[in-house]
N, CA and C atoms as a LAMMPS dump frame, in Angstrom:
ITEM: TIMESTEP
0
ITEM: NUMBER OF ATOMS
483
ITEM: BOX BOUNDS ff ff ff
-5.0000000000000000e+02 5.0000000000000000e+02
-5.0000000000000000e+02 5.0000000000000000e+02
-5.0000000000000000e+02 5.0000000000000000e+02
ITEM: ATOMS id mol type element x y z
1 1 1 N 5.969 -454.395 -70.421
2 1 2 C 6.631 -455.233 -69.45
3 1 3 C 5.714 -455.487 -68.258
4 2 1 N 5.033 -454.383 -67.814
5 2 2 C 4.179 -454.807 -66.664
6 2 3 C 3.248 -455.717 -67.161
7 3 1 N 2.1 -455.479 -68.225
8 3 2 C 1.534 -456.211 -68.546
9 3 3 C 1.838 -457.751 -68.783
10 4 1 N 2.779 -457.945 -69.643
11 4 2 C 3.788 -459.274 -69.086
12 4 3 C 3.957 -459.682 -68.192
13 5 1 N 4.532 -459.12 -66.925
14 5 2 C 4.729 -459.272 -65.404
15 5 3 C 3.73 -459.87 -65.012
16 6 1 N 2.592 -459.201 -65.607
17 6 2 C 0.928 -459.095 -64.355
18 6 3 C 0.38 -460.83 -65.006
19 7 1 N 0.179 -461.047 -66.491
20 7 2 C 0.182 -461.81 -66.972
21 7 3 C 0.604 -463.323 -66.643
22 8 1 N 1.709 -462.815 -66.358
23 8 2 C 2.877 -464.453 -65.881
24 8 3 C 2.779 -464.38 -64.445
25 9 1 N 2.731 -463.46 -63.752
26 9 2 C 2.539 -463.721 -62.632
27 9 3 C 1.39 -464.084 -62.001
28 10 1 N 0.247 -464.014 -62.346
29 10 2 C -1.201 -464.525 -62.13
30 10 3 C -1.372 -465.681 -62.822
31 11 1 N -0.853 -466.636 -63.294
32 11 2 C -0.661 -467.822 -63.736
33 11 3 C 0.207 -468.786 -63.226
34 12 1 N 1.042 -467.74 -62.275
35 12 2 C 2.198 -468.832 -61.407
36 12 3 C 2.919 -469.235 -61.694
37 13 1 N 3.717 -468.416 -63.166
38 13 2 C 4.453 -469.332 -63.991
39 13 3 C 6.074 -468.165 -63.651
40 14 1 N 5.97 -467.428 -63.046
41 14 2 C 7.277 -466.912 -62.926
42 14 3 C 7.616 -466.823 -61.062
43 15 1 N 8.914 -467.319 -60.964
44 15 2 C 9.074 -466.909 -59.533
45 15 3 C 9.635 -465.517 -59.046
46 16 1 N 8.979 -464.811 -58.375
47 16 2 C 9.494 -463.701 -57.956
48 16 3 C 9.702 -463.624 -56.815
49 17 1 N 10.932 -463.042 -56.325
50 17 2 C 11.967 -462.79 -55.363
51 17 3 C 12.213 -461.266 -55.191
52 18 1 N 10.894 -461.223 -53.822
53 18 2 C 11.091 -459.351 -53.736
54 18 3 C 11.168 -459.715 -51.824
55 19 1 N 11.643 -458.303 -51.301
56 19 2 C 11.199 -458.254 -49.9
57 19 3 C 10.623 -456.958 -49.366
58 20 1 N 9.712 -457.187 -48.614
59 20 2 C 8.829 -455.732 -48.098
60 20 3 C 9.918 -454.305 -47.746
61 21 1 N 9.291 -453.038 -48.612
62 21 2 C 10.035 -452.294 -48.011
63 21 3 C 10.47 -451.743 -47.094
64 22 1 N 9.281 -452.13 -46.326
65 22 2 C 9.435 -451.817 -44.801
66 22 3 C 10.746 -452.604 -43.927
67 23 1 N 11.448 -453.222 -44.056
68 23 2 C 12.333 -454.269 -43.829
69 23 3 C 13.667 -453.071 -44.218
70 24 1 N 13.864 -452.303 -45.397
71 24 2 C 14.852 -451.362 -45.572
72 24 3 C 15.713 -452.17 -46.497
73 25 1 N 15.377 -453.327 -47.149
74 25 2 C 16.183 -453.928 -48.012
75 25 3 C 15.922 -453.82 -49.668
76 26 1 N 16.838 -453.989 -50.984
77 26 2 C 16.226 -453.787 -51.888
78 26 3 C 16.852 -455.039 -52.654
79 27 1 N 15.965 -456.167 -52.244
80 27 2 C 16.368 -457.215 -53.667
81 27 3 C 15.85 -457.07 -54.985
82 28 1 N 16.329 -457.524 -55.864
83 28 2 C 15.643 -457.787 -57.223
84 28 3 C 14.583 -458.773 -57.537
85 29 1 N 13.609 -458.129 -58.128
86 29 2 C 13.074 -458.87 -58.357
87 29 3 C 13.347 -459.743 -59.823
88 30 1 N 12.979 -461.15 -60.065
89 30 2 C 13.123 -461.745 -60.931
90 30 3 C 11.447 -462.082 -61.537
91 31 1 N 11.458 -462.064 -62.879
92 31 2 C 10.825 -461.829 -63.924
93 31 3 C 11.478 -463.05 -64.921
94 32 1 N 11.795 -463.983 -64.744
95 32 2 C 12.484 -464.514 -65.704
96 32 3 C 11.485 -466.251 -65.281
97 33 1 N 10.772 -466.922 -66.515
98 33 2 C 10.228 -467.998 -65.764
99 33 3 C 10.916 -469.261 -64.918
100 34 1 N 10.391 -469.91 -63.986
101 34 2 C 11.351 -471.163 -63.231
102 34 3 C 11.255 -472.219 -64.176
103 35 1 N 10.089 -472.215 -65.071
104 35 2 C 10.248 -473.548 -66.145
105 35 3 C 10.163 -472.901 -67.699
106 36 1 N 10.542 -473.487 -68.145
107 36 2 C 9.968 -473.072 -70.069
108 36 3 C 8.026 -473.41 -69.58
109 37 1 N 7.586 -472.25 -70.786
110 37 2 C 6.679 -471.977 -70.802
111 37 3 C 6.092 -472.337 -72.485
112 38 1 N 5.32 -473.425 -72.594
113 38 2 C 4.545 -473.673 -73.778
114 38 3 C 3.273 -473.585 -73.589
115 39 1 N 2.343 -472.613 -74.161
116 39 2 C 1.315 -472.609 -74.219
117 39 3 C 0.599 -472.707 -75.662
118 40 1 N -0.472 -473.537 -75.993
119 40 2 C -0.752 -473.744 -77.28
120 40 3 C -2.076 -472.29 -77.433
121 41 1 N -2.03 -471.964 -78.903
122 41 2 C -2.592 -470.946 -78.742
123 41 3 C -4.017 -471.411 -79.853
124 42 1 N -5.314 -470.679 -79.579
125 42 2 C -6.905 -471.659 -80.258
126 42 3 C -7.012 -470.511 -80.865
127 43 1 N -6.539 -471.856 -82.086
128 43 2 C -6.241 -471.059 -83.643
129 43 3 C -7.797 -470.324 -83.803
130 44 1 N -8.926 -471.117 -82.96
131 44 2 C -9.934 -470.229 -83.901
132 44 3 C -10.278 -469.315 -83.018
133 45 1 N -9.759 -468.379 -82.403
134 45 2 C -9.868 -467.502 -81.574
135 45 3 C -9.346 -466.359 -82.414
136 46 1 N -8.045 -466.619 -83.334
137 46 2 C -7.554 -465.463 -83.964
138 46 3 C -8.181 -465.164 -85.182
139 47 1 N -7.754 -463.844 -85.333
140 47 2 C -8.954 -463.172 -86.658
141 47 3 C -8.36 -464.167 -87.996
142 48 1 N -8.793 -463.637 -89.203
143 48 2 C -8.64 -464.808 -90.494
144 48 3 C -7.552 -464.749 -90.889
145 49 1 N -6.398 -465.638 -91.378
146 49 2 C -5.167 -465.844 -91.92
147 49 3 C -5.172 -464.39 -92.503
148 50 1 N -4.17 -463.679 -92.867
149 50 2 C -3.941 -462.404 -93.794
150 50 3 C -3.311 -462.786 -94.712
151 51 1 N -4.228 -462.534 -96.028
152 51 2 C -3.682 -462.969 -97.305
153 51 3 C -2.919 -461.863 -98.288
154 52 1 N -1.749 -462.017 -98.713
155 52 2 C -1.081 -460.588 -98.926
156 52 3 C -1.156 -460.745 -100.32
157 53 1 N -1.792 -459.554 -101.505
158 53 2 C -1.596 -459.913 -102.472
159 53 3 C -0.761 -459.152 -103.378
160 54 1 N -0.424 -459.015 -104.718
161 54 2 C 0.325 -458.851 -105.024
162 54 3 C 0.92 -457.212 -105.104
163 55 1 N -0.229 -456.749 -105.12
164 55 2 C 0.222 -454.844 -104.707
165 55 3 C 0.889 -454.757 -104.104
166 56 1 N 0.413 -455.271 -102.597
167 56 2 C 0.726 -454.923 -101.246
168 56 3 C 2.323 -455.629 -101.577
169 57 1 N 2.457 -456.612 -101.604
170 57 2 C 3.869 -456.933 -101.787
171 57 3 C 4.831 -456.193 -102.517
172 58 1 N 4.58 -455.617 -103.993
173 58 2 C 5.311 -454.772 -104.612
174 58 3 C 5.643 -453.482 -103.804
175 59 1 N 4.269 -453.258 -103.002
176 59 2 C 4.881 -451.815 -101.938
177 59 3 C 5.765 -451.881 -101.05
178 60 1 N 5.566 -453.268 -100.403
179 60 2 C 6.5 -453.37 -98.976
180 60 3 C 7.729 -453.271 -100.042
181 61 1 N 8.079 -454.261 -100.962
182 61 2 C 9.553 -454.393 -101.665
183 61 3 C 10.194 -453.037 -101.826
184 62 1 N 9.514 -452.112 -102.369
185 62 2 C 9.559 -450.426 -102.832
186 62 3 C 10.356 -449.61 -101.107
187 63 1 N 9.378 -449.874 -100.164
188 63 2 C 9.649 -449.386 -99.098
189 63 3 C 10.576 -449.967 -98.057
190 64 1 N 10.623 -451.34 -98.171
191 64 2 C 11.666 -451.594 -97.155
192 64 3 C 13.122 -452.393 -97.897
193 65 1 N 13.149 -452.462 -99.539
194 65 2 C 13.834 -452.558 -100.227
195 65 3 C 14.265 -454.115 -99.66
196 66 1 N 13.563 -455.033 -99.148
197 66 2 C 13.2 -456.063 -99.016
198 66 3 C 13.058 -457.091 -100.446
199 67 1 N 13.003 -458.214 -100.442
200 67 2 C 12.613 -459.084 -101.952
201 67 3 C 12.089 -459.937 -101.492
202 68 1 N 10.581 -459.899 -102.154
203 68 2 C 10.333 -461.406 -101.89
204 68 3 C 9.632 -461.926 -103.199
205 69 1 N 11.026 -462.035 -103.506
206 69 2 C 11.143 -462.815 -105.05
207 69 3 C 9.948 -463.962 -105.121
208 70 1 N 9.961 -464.974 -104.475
209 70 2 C 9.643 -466.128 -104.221
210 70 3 C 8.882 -466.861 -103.161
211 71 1 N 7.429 -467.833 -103.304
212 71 2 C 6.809 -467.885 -102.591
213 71 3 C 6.897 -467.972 -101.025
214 72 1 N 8.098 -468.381 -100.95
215 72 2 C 8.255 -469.117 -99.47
216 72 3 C 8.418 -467.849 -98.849
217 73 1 N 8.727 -466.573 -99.655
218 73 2 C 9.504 -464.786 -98.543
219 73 3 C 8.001 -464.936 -98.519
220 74 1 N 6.757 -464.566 -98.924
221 74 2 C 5.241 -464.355 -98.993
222 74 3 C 5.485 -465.322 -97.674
223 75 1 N 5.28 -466.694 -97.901
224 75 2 C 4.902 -467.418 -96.932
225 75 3 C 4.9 -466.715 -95.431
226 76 1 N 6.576 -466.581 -95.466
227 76 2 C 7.427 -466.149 -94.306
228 76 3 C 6.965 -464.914 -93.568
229 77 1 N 6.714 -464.125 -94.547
230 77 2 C 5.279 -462.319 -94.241
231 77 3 C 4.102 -462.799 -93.662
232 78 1 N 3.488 -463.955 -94.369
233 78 2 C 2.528 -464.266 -93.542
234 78 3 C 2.084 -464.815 -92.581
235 79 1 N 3.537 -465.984 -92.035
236 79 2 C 3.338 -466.729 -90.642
237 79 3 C 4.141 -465.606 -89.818
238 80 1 N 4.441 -464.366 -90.546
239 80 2 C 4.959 -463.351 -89.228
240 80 3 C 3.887 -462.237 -88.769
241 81 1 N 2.929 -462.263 -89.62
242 81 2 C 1.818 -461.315 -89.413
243 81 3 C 0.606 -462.161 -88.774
244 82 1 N 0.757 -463.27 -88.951
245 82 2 C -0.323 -464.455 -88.154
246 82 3 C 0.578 -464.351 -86.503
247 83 1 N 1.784 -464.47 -86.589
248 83 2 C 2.113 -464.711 -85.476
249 83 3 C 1.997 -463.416 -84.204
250 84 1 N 2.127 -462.577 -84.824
251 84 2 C 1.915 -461.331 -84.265
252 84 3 C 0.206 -461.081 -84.033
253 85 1 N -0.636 -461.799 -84.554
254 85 2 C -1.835 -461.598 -84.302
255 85 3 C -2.376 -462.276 -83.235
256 86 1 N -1.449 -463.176 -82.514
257 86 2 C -1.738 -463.385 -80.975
258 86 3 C -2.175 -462.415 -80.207
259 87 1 N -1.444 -460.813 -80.799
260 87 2 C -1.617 -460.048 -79.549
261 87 3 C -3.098 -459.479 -79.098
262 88 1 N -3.729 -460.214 -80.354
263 88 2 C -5.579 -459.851 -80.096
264 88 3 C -5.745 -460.615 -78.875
265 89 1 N -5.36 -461.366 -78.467
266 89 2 C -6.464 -462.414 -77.246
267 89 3 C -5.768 -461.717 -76.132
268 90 1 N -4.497 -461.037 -76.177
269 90 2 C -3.921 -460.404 -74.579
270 90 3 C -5.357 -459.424 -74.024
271 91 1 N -5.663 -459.951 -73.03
272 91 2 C -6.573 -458.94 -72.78
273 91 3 C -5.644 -457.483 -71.743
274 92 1 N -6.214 -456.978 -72.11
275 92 2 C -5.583 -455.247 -71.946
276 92 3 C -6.277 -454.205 -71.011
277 93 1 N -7.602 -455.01 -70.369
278 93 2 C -8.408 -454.268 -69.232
279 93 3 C -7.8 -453.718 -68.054
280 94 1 N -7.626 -452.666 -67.835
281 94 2 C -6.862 -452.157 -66.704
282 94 3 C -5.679 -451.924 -66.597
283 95 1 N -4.486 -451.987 -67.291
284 95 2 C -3.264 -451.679 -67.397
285 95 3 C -3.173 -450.519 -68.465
286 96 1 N -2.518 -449.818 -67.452
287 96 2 C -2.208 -448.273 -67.136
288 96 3 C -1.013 -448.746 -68.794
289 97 1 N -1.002 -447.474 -69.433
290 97 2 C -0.28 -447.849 -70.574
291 97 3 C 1.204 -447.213 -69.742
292 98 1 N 2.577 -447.288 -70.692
293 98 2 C 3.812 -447.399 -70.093
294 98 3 C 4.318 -445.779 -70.411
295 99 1 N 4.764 -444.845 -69.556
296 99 2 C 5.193 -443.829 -70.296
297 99 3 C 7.301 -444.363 -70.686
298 100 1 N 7.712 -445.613 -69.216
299 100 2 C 8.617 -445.951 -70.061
300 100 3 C 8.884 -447.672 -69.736
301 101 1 N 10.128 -448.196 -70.022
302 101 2 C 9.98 -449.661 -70.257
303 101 3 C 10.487 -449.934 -68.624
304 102 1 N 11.088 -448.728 -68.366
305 102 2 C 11.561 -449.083 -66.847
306 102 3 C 10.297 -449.063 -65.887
307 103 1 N 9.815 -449.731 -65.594
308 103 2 C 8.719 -449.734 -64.815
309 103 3 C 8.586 -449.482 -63.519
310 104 1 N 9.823 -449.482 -62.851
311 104 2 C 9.934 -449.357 -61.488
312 104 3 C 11.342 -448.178 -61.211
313 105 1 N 11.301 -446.911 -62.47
314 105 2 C 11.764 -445.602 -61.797
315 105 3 C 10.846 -444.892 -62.531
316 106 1 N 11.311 -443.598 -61.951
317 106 2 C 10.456 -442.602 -62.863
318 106 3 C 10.783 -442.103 -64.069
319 107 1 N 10.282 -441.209 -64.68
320 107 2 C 11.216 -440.843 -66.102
321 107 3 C 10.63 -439.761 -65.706
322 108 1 N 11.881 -438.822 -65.498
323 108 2 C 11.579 -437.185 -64.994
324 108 3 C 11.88 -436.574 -66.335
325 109 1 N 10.818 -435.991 -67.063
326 109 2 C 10.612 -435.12 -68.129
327 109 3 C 10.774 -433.52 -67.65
328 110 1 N 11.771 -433.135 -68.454
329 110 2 C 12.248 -431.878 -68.742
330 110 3 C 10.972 -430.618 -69.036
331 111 1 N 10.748 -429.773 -68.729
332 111 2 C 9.881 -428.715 -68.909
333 111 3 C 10.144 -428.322 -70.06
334 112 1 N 9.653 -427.935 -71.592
335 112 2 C 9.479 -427.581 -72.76
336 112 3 C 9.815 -425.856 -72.715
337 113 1 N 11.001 -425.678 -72.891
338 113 2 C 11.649 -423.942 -73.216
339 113 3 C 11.183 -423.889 -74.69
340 114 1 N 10.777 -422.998 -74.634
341 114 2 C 10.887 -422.172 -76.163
342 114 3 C 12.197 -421.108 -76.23
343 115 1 N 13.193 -422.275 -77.003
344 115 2 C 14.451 -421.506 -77.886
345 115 3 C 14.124 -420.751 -78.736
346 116 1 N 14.416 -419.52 -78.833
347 116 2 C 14.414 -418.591 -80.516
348 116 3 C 16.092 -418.248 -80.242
349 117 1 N 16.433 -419.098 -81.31
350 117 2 C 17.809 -419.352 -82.262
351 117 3 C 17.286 -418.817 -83.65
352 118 1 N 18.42 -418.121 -84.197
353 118 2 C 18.69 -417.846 -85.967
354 118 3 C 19.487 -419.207 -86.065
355 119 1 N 19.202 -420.443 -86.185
356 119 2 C 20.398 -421.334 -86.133
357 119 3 C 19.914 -422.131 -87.992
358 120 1 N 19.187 -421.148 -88.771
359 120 2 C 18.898 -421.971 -89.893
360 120 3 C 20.22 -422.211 -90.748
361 121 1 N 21.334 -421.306 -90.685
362 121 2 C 22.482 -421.312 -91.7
363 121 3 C 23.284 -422.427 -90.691
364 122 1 N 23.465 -422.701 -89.59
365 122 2 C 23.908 -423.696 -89.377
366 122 3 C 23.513 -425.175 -89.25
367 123 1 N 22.133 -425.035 -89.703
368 123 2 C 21.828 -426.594 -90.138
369 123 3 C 21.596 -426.978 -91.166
370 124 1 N 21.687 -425.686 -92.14
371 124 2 C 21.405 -425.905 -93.735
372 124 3 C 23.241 -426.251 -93.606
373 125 1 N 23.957 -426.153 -93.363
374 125 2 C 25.656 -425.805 -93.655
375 125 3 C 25.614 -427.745 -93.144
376 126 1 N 24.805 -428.03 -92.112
377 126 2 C 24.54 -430.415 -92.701
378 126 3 C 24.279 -430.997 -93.608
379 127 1 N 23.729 -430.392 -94.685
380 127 2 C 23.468 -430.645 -95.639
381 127 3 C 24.479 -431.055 -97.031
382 128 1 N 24.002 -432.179 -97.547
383 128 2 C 25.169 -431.996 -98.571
384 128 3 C 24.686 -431.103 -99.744
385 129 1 N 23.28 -431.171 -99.877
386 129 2 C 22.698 -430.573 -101.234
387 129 3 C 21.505 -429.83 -100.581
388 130 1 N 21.003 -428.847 -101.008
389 130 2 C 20.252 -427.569 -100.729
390 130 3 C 19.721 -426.944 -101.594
391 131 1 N 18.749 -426.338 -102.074
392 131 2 C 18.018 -425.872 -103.087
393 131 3 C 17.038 -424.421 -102.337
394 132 1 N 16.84 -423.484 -102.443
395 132 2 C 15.784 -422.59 -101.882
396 132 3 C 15.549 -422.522 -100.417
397 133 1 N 16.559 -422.746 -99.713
398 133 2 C 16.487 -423.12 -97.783
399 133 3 C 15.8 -424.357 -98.202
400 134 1 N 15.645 -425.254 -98.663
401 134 2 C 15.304 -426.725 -97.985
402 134 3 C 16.182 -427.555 -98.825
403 135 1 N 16.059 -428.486 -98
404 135 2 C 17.202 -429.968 -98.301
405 135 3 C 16.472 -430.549 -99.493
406 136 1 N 17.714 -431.019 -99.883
407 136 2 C 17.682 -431.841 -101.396
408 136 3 C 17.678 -433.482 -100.944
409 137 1 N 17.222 -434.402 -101.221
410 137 2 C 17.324 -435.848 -100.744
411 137 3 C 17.061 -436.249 -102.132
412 138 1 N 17.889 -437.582 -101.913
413 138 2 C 17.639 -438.141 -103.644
414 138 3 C 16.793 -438.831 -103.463
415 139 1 N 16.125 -439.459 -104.728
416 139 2 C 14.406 -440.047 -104.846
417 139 3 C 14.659 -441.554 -104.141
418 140 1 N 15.34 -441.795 -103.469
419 140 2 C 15.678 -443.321 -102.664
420 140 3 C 15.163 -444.344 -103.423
421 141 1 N 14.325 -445.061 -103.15
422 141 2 C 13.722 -446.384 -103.666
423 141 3 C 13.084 -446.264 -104.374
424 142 1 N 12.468 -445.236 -105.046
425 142 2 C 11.811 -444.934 -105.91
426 142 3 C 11.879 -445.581 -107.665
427 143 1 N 11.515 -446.846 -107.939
428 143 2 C 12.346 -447.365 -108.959
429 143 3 C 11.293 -446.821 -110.313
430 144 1 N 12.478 -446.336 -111.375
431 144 2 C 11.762 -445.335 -112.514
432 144 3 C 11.324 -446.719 -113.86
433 145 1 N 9.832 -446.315 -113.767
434 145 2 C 9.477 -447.301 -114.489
435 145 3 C 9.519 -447.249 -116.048
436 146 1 N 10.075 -447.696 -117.397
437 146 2 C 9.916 -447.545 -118.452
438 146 3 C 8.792 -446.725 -119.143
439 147 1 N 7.675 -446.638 -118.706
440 147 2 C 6.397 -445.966 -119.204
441 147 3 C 6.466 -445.201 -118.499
442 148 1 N 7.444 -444.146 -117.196
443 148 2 C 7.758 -443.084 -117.018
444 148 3 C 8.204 -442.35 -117.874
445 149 1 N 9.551 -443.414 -117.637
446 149 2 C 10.738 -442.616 -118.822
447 149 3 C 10.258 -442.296 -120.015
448 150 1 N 9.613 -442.849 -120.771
449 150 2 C 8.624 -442.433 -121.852
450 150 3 C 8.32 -441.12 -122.088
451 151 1 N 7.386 -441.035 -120.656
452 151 2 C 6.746 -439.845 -120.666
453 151 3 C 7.443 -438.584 -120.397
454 152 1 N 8.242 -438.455 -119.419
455 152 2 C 9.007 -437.535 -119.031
456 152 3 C 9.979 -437.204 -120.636
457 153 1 N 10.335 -437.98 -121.459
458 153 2 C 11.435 -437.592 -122.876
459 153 3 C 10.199 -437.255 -123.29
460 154 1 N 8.806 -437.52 -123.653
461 154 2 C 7.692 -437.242 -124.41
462 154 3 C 7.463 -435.55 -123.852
463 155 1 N 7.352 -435.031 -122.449
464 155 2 C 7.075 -433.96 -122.689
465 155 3 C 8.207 -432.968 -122.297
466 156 1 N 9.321 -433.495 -122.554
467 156 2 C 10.643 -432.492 -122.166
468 156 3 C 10.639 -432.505 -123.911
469 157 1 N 10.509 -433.326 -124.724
470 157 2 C 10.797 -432.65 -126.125
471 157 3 C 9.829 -432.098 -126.62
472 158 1 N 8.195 -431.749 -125.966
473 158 2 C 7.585 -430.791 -125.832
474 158 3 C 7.661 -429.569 -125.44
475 159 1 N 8.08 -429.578 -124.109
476 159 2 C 8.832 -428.156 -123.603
477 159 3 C 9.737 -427.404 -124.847
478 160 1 N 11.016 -428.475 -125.264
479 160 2 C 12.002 -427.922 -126.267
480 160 3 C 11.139 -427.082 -127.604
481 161 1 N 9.989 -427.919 -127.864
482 161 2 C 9.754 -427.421 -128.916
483 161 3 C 9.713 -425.817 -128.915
């Protein structure tokens, strides 16, 4: 947000409405622009189109259980990963990174106690399924491929033998 702030405000494109503290008053400041803001962005400034191929797609599908059946979802991945690649030209020299989004209080962090609790039987007792003290989770997205299944009956009727 500051970086934003510092950004739009050194361009003149946002009006801000503050008054000295010395005065004892506390207006708000505004952050919000006085006009719409279009700026065209030089395409050849950004790094090379990202071309997604077909691995990478089968993984995202696996992991975010997403589909992109069809060219235009690809398309759509890729004018969202182009579009996000604006954030190369923000230049980033000198701004202090954020510890939070509120920029103008503090965020008073708690001092780190070391608890010693026996509290393992009451967080295994959240669980729906449990095996040896650790949690059971089912294989989620994990989709079982035919030339698994194969294999797994191939050496379980090995084991039997």
């Amino acid at each position: 947000m500051a970086l934003i702030r510092r950004i739009l405000l050194s361009e003149n494109q946002i009006s801000r409405y503050s008054t000295a503290a010395s005065r004892g008053s506390t207006k708000r400041c505004s952050a919000i622009p006085s006009k719409p803001i279009d700026q065209r962005i030089d395409e050849s400034q950004l790094p090379p189109k990202t071309k997604i191929d077909i691995a990478t797609i089968e993984h995202l599908e696996r992991l975010s259980l997403v589909d992109f059946a069809n060219e235009a979802g690809v398309q759509r991945l890729e004018d969202a990963i182009r579009f996000a690649d604006q954030l190369f030209l923000v230049d980033t020299n000198g701004v202090e990174p954020m510890v939070s989004v509120l920029e103008n209080r503090d965020l008073y962090l708690r001092d780190d106690e070391v608890v010693i609790e026996n509290s393992r039987s009451e967080i295994m007792a959240n669980a729906s399924k449990t095996e040896e003290n650790y949690f059971v989770a089912p294989p989620g997205n994990i989709p079982i491929t035919p030339k698994a299944d194969e294999y797994f009956k191939e050496n379980l009727a090995k084991i039997n033998e």
